[in-house]
BALUM-508353 format. One line per field, with one value per residue (C-alpha): residue number from 1; residue in three letters; x, y, z negated. Coordinates in steps of 0.5 Angstrom, whole numbers. Layout:
BEGIN
nr [NUM/...]
rest [Ala/...]
x [X/...]
y [Y/...]
z [Z/...]
***
This chain:
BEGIN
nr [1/2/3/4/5/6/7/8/9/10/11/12/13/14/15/16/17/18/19/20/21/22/23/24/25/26/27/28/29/30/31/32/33/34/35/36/37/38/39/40/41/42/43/44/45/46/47/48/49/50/51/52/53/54/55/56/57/58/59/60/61/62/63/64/65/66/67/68/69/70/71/72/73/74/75/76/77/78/79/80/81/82/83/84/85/86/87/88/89/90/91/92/93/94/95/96/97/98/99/100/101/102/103/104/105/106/107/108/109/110/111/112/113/114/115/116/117/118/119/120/121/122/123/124/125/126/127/128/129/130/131/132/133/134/135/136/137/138/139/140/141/142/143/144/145/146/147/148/149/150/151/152/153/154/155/156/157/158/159/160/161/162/163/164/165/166/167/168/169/170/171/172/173/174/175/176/177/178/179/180/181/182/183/184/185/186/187/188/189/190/191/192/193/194/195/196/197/198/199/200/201/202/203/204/205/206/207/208/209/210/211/212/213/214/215/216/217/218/219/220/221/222/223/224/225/226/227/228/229/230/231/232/233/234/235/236/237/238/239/240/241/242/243/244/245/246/247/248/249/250/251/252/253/254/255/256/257/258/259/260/261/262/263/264/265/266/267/268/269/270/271/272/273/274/275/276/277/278/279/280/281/282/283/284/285/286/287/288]
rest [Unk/Unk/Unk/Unk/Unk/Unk/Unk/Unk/Unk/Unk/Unk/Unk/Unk/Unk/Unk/Unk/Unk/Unk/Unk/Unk/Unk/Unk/Unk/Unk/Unk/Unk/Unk/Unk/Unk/Unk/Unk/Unk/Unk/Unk/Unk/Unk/Unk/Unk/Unk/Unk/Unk/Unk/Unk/Unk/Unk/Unk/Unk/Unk/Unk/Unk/Unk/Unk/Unk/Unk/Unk/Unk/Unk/Unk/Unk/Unk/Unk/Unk/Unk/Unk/Unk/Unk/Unk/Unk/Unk/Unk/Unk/Unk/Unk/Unk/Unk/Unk/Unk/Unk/Unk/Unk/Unk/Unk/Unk/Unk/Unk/Unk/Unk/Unk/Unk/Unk/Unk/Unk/Unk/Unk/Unk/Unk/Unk/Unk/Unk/Unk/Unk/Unk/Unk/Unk/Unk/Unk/Unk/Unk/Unk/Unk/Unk/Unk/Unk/Unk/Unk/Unk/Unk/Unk/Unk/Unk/Unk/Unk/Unk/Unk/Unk/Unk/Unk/Unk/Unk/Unk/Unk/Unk/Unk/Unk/Unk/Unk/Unk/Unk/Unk/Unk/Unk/Unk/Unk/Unk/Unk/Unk/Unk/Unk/Unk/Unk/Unk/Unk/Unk/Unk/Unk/Unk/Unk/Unk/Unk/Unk/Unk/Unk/Unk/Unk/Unk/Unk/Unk/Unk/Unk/Unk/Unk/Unk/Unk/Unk/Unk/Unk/Unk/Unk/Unk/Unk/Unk/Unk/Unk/Unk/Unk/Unk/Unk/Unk/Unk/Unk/Unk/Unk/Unk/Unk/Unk/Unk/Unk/Unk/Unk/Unk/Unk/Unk/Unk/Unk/Unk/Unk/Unk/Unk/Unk/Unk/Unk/Unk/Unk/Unk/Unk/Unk/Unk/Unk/Unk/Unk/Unk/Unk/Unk/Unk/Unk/Unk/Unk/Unk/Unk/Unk/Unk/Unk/Unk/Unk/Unk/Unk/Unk/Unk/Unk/Unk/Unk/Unk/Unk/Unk/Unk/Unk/Unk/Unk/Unk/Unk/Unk/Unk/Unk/Unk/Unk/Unk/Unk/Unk/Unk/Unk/Unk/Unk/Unk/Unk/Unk/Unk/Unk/Unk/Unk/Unk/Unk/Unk/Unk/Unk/Unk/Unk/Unk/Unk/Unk/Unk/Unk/Unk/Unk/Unk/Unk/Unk/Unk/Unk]
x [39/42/48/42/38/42/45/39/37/43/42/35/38/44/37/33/40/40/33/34/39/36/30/30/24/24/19/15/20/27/31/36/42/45/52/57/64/63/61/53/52/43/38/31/27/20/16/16/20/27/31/40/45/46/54/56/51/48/44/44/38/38/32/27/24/26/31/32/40/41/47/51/51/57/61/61/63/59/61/61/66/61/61/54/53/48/44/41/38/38/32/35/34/38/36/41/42/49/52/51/53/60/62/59/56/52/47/51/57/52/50/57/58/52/54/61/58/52/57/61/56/53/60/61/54/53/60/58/52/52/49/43/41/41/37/32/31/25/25/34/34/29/33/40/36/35/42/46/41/43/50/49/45/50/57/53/51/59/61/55/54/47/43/38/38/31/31/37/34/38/33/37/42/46/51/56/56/62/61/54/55/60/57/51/54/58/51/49/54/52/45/47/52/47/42/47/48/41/40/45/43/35/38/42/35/31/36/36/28/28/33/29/23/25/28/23/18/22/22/15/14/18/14/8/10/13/6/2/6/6/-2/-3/1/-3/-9/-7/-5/-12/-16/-12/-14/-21/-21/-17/-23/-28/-25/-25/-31/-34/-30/-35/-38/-31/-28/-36/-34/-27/-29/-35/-30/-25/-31/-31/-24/-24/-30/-29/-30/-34/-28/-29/-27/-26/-27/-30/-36/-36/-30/-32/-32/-36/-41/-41/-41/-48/-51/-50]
y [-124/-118/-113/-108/-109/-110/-103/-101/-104/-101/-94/-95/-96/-91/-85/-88/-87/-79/-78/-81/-77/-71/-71/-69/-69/-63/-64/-60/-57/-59/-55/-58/-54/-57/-58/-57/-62/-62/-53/-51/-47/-46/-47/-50/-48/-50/-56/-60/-64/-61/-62/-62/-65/-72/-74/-67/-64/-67/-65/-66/-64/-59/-58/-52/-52/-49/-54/-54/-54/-57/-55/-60/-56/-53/-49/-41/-37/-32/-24/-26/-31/-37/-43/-45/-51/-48/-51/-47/-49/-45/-44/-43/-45/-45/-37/-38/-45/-45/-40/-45/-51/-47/-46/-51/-57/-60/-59/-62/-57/-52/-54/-55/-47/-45/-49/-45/-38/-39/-41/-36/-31/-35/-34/-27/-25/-29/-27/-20/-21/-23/-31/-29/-25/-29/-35/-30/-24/-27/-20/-20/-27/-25/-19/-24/-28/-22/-21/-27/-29/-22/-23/-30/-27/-22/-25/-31/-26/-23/-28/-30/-37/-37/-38/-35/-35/-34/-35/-37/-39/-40/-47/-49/-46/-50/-50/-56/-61/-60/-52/-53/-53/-48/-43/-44/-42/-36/-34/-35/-31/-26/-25/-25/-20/-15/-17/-15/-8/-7/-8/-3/1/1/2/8/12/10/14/19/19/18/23/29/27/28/34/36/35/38/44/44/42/49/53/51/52/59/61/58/63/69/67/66/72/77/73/76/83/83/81/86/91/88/89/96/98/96/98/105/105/103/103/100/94/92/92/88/83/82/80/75/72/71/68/62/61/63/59/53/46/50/53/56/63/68/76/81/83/91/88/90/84/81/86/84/76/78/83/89]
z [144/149/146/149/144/138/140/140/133/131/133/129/123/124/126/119/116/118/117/109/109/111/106/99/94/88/83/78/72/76/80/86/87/94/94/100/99/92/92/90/96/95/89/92/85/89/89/96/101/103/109/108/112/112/109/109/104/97/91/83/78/74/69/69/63/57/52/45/42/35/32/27/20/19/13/14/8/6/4/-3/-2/-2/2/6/10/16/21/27/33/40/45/53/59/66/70/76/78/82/77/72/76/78/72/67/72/67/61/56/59/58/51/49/51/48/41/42/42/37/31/32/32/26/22/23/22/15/13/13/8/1/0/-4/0/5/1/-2/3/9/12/12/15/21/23/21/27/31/31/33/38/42/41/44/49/51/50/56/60/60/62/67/65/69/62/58/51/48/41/36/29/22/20/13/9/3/-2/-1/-6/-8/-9/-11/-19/-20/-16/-19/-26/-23/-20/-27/-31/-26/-28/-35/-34/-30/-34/-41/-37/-35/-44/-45/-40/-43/-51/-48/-45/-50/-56/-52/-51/-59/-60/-55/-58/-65/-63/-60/-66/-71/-67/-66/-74/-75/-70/-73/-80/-78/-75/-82/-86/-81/-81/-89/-90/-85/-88/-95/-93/-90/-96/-101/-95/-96/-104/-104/-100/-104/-110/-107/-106/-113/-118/-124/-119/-118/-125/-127/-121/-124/-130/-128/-124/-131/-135/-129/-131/-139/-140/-136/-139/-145/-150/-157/-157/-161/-159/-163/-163/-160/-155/-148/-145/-150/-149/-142/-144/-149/-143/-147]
***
């Protein structure tokens, strides 16, 4: 074969080379950040067919989607002192492609920063809480979450990373084996005391309601028994008025009328009596 013709087979070879350098394919849920020796220098986020230069300009694949992180348990102590083993795990994506590239160059270097922040934001929030109420308040848990996904969120930014942080979530919080026992006797001692406390607390109203309530009905007993007296005492002043007033009137009926009321007395369960004949009152007995 000619020397033209193998200088032609290579300069075919040499064009399909550059032409196949050239090109780079981005696909649906991924981006292609181009590199320049080494340094991002432009994101291509669209899909389609791209055109770079040959030799001097490559690509890698960053993802596009939204990723879950699930963090290892770790051991945090809480407000009141008591050890809990934690598992979170963190929803994020990547926002600026070449920002992350530059300082983190892959997603488990994203992942690994992301593990970093969000423990310890997880340790300083929890260790201002006290652990019941972390295992017994939803409404405290979801403000707890909240929180630390802010603080993760802001301390990336600051540091311009390139990631969004969409949600941090506590998914378990658990006593060590080797610390359950205790702390479940301390919290028992706990709520026995409080509830010895709250006993005290309940006996102690109650003598005091008792001894208000008896005061207050010994008052009202004297009360009534003063009114009862002032009552019978103008009941009879009124009566004795009544019979002055009557007696000043007719003088004989009333004296007739004292005497019938002494015989109901006097002759109550039929008495032998002895009285003189001519004795006024028997005279009045006898209808004479």
């Amino acid at each position: 074969m000619k020397p033209k013709y193998w200088i032609g087979i290579i300069g075919a070879v040499v064009v399909l080379m550059l032409v196949a350098g050239s090109l780079f394919v981005v696909k649906e849920g991924e981006y292609k950040v181009v590199l320049r020796f080494g340094e991002a220098k432009r994101t291509v986020m669209e899909p389609g067919l791209n055109v770079k230069i040959p030799f001097i300009e490559s690509t890698t694949t960053l993802p596009k989607y939204q990723m879950t992180l699930e963090s290892n348990p770790g051991q945090i102590m809480t407000k009141d002192k008591k050890p809990i083993l934690v598992d979170n795990y963190t929803i994020w994506r990547i926002s600026n492609p070449e920002k992350f590239y530059r300082k983190l160059f892959s997603v488990s270097g994203g992942s690994q920063r992301i593990d970093e922040a969000v423990y310890n934001s997880v340790r300083r929030k929890l260790s201002e809480v006290d652990y019941d109420v972390i295992i017994s308040e939803n409404s405290a848990r979801g403000n707890i979450n909240d929180e630390i996904t802010n603080d993760v969120s802001h301390a990336l930014e600051r540091d311009d990373y390139g990631i969004e942080i969409v949600d941090v979530r506590i998914k378990r919080t658990d006593l060590p084996d080797s610390n359950k026992q205790s702390v479940y006797n301390r919290m028992i001692s706990d709520r026995q005391s409080i509830a010895a406390r709250y006993l005290s607390e309940g006996d102690e109203e109650s003598r005091k309601i008792t001894s208000k309530a008896d005061r207050t009905a010994m008052e009202l007993m004297a009360q009534a028994e003063a009114d009862a007296k002032k009552i019978i005492a103008e009941g009879e002043q009124e009566a004795a008025q009544i019979y002055n007033s009557a007696y000043g009137k007719d003088a004989e009926f009333y004296n007739l009328y004292r005497t019938l009321e002494s015989y109901v007395v006097t002759l109550k369960d039929n008495p032998v009596i002895m009285l003189p004949i001519d004795s006024p009152y028997a005279k009045i007995l006898l209808g004479k």
